[in-house]
C-alpha positions, -999 to 999 in steps of 0.1 A, spaced: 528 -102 113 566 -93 113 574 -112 145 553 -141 128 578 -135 98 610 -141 125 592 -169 146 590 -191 114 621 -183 98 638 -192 130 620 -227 135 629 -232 100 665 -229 106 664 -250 134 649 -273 117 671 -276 86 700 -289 106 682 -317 124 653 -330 101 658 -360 81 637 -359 48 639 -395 42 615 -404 70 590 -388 46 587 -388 11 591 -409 -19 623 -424 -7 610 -438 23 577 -445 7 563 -429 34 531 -400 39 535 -387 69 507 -355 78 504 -339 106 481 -321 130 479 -304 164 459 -329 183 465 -351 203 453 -388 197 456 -413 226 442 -443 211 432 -452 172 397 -467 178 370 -445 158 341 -460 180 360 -444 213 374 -406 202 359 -387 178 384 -364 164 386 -358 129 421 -374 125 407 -409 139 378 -400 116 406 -400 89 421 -431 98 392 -446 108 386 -447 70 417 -463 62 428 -487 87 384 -500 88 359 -503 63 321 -495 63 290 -514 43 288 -485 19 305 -453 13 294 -423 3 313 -409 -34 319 -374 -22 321 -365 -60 286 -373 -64 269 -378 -30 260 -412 -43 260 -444 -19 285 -471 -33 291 -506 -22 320 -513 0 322 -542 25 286 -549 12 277 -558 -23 242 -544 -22 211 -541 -3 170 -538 1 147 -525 19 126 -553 31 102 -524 50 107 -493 62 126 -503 95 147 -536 78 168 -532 59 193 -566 41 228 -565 31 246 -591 12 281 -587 21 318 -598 0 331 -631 3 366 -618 -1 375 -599 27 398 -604 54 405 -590 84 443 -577 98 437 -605 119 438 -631 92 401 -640 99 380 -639 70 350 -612 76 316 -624 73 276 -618 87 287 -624 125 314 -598 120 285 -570 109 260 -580 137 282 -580 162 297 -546 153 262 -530 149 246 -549 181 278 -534 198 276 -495 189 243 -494 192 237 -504 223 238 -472 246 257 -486 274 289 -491 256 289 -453 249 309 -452 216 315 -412 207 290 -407 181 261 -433 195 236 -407 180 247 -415 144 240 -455 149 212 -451 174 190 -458 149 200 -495 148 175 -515 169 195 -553 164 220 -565 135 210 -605 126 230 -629 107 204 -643 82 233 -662 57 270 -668 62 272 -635 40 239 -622 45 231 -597 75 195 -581 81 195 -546 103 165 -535 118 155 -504 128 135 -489 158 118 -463 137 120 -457 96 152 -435 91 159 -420 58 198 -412 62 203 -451 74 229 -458 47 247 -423 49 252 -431 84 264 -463 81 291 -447 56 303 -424 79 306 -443 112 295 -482 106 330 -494 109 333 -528 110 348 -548 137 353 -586 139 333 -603 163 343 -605 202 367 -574 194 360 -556 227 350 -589 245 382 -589 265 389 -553 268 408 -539 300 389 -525 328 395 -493 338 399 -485 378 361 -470 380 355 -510 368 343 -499 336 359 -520 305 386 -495 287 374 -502 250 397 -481 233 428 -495 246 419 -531 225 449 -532 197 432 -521 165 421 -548 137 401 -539 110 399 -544 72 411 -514 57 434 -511 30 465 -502 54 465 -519 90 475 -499 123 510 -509 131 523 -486 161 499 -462 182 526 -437 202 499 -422 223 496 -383 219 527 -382 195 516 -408 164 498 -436 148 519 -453 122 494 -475 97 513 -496 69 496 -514 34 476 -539 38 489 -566 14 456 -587 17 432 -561 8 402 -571 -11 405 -560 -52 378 -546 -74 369 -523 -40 359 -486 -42 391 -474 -23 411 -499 -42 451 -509 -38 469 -481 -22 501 -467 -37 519 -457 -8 534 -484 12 528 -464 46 510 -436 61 526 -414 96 498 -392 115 521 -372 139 510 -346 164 530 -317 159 513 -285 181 527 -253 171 517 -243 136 546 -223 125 565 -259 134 542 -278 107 550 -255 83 584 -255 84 588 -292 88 567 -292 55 592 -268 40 622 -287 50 606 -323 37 600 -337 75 566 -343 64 545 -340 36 509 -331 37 496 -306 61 456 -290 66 440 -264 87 471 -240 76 461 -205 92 452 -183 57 481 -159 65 506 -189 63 490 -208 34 498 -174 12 531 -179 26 535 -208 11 522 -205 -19 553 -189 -32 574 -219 -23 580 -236 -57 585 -276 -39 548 -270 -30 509 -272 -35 483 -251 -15 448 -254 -23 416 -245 -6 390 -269 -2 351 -266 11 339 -291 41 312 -303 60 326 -292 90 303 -262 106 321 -233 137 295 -225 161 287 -216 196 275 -233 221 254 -220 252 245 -233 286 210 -224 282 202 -239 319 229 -222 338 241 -258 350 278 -244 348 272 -217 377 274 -187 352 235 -180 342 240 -155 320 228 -171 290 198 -187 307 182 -152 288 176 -153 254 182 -117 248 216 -125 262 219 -154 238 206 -130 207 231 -102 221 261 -129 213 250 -131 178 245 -97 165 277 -92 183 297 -113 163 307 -101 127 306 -134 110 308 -120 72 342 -107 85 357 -138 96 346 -161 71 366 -133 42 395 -127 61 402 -158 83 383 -194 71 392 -188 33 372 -185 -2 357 -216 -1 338 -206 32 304 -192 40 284 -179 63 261 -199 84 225 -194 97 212 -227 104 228 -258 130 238 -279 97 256 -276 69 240 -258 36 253 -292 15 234 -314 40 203 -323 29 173 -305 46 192 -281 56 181 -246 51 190 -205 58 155 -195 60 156 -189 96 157 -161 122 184 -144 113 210 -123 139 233 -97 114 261 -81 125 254 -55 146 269 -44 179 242 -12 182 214 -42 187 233 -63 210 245 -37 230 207 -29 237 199 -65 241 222 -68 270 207 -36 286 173 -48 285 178 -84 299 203 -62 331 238 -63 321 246 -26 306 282 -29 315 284 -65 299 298 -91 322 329 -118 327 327 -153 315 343 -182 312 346 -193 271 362 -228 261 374 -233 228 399 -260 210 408 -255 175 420 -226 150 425 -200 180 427 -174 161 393 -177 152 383 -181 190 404 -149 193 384 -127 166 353 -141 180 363 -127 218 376 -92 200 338 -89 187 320 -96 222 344 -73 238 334 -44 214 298 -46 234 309 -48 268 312 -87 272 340 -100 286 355 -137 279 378 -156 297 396 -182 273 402 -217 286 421 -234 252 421 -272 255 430 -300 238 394 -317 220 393 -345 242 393 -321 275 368 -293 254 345 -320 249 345 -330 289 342 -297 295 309 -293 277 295 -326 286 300 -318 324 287 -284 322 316 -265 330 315 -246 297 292 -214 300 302 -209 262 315 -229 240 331 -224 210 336 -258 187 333 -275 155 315 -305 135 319 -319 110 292 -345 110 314 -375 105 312 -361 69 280 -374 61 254 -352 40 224 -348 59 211 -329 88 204 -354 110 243 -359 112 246 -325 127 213 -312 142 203 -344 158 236 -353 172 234 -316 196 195 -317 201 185 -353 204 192 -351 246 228 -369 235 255 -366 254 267 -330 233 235 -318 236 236 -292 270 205 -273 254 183 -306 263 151 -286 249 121 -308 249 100 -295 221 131 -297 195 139 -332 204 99 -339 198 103 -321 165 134 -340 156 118 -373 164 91 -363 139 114 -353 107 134 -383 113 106 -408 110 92 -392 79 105 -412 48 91 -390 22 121 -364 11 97 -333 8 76 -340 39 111 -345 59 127 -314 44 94 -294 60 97 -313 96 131 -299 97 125 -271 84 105 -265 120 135 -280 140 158 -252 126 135 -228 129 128 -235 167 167 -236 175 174 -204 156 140 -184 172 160 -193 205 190 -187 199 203 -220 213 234 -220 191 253 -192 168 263 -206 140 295 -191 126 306 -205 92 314 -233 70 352 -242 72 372 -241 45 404 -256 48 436 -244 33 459 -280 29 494 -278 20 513 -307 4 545 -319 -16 546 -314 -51 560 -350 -50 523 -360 -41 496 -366 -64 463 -356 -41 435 -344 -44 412 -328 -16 376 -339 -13 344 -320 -1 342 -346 27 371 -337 49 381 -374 47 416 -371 30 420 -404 4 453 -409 12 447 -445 5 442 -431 -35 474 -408 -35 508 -415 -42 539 -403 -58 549 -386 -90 
């Protein structure tokens, strides 16, 4: 902790002599936050981290969004909507929107958009959140019907967190890549948010500025703040002084030992905020990576009585974070704890790894992204028993390639659902046979199939009550805990943090 002490008070020096606090701040009008990730392009559709998640909901706009004071589905792009039946579903759309473009938005715009994500062979990041979409059709100029393969209760909630709207022909004449493949991505941005994406600096920043033509009367209404600066700043003792010194101005995922820190600095706020967003790890349940250790289930059960998760949630995630049991998130609906359950206990795994041949533990290789010290306490606990991990720490774009080409005997990552309330968002996106899903088990994607065709709210919570049970019976996933995220911002900035890990920064501005 002491040499933690000297490493920040050093950068902070540093610092002080070179920043200039009027490229953030009031006097330049200008937010600028920051993470440690890198973002190479600023298309939500095409890279799923939670930052283009972020800006996704600012620089775009969906049919609906979801109040995260209330859980309550609002009108945005759409003005309301009915279920014809249970797999159509009509939306009359605003007549007073207008794309960055300069074209105004109307019933093409949607089809397209939804005819494009949903159709598997364009791949977006999340195609298991829109796969639900059978066809989009224009019916009136303003007036777009959606149909569905199969009833799907979370429809709407879906379409808040991902259903970004796009005009029509935006990927038409995308690049192609050299494997001949078209580079979507890469098209220039162009939505309808209420700030417009002006300069993309791969892997250092995406600068978005106000858009002056936004619609009025909206639910994220006229933004204050003239622009908005993501940077990608790596080191987390950096972000904290370049907070401190005024370089920038609103900071999140502060490590708990630094956000007391900074509480006693009087030019700031610290506050610590629940999320949707859900640690767990992941298995190679088939052995596809080469290491087939975890192809046993007492294997599998030894990792999670290993793990002291009560421990890490209290002294690492913060007060606003629990413990979790299920695949989901306890706010999601259907969701639910009563489950096979794997308490801390390193007697029981210890004997767990006798009986399945591996008394002296074994080597293997773990792959993890975010919050590393987390990943670190995580590797302390399997140690304890004899297991012995080998960390491989990536960026999230080369974590999630690892796991999708099954090169990740363990993996250690985190979702947060595109911030949308319901289980389907989580459980179904890693056990549906979707690209995330390396488990690929046959009778929880039958089971998932089932709940998610059930329209009645009681009858679906029991379906999935089957699903989670299955998954935890076997192990398939540990669950760690809810995140709780410690953000740390200017006292110059009226904000205030929401349950849904989507900061408004399109509602904050100065005092």
């Amino acid at each position: 902790m002491k040499r933690l002490h000297v490493v920040l008070a050093g950068v902070l020096i540093a610092l002080a002599a070179v920043s200039d606090p009027a490229a953030a701040g009031k006097k330049d009008d200008t937010l600028v936050w920051a993470t440690d990730r890198d973002n190479p392009i600023a298309d939500p559709f095409f890279l799923n981290t939670r930052e283009l998640v972020v800006i996704g909901h600012h620089a775009w706009d969906t049919l609906v969004v979801i109040d995260p004071k209330t859980g309550e589905i609002k009108p945005l792009l759409a003005t309301k909507w009915a279920w014809v039946n249970p797999t159509t579903l009509e939306m009359e759309l605003r007549k007073d929107v207008v794309f960055h473009s300069g074209k105004p938005m109307d019933a093409d715009d949607v089809a397209y958009t939804l005819n494009f994500v949903s159709n598997k062979d364009n791949a977006i990041a999340n195609f298991a959140l829109l796969a639900f979409i059978k066809s989009a059709e224009k019916v009136e100029p303003h007036k777009v019907r959606i149909n569905l393969h199969n009833p799907f209760p979370p429809a709407l909630a879906n379409l808040a967190g991902l259903g970004f709207i796009m005009q029509k022909g935006h990927y038409d004449n995308a690049p192609v890549k050299p494997d001949g493949k078209k580079d979507f991505g890469a098209v220039p941005p162009n939505g309808t948010g209420p700030y417009r994406i002006a300069e993309v600096k791969p892997g250092q920043s995406i600068l978005m500025s106000r858009n002056t033509s936004y619609f009025k009367g909206g639910y994220k209404g006229e933004p204050a703040i003239s622009k908005v600066l993501f940077r990608t700043i790596k080191d987390a003792n950096t972000r904290s002084a370049e907070l401190m010194t005024g370089a920038i101005d609103w900071i999140w995922d502060v490590p708990k030992d630094q956000a007391e820190r900074l509480k006693a600095n009087p030019a700031l706020v610290v506050e610590n905020a629940k999320t949707l967003r859900v640690s767990y790890l992941q298995f190679d349940a088939h052995g596809i990576s080469g290491q087939k250790f975890f192809t046993d289930k007492r294997v599998r059960q030894a990792v999670a009585h290993a793990i002291n998760r009560p421990s890490l949630t209290k002294n690492l995630v913060g007060p606003a974070s629990v413990v979790a049991h299920s695949p989901c998130h306890p706010d999601q609906f259907a969701c639910s704890d009563k489950v096979a359950r794997y308490p801390y206990d390193p007697a029981k795994a210890r004997a767990l790894l006798k009986e399945a041949g591996f008394p002296d533990g074994f080597e293997f290789d773990l792959v993890a992204y975010r919050d590393r010290e987390f990943t670190e306490a995580v590797i302390g606990d399997l140690a304890k028993v004899g297991m012995r991990p080998k960390l491989t720490y990536v960026q999230y774009t080369a974590f999630i390639e690892a796991v999708r080409k099954g090169r990740a005997p363990l993996a250690h990552g985190t979702w947060g659902s595109n911030s949308i309330p319901d289980v389907s968002a989580m459980t179904a996106h890693f056990f549906s046979h979707g690209p995330d899903d390396i488990t690929k088990d046959a009778q929880v994607k039958q089971l998932i199939d089932a709940a998610d065709s059930i329209t009645d709210p009681e009858q679906r919570r029991a379906a999935w009550q089957k699903v989670l049970e299955r998954i935890a019976a076997e192990s398939f996933w540990v669950p760690l805990f809810t995140y709780a995220k410690y953000y740390a911002f200017s006292k110059d900035l009226a904000f205030v943090p929401t349950s849904d890990e989507i900061p408004q920064f399109y509602a904050a501005k100065w005092k």
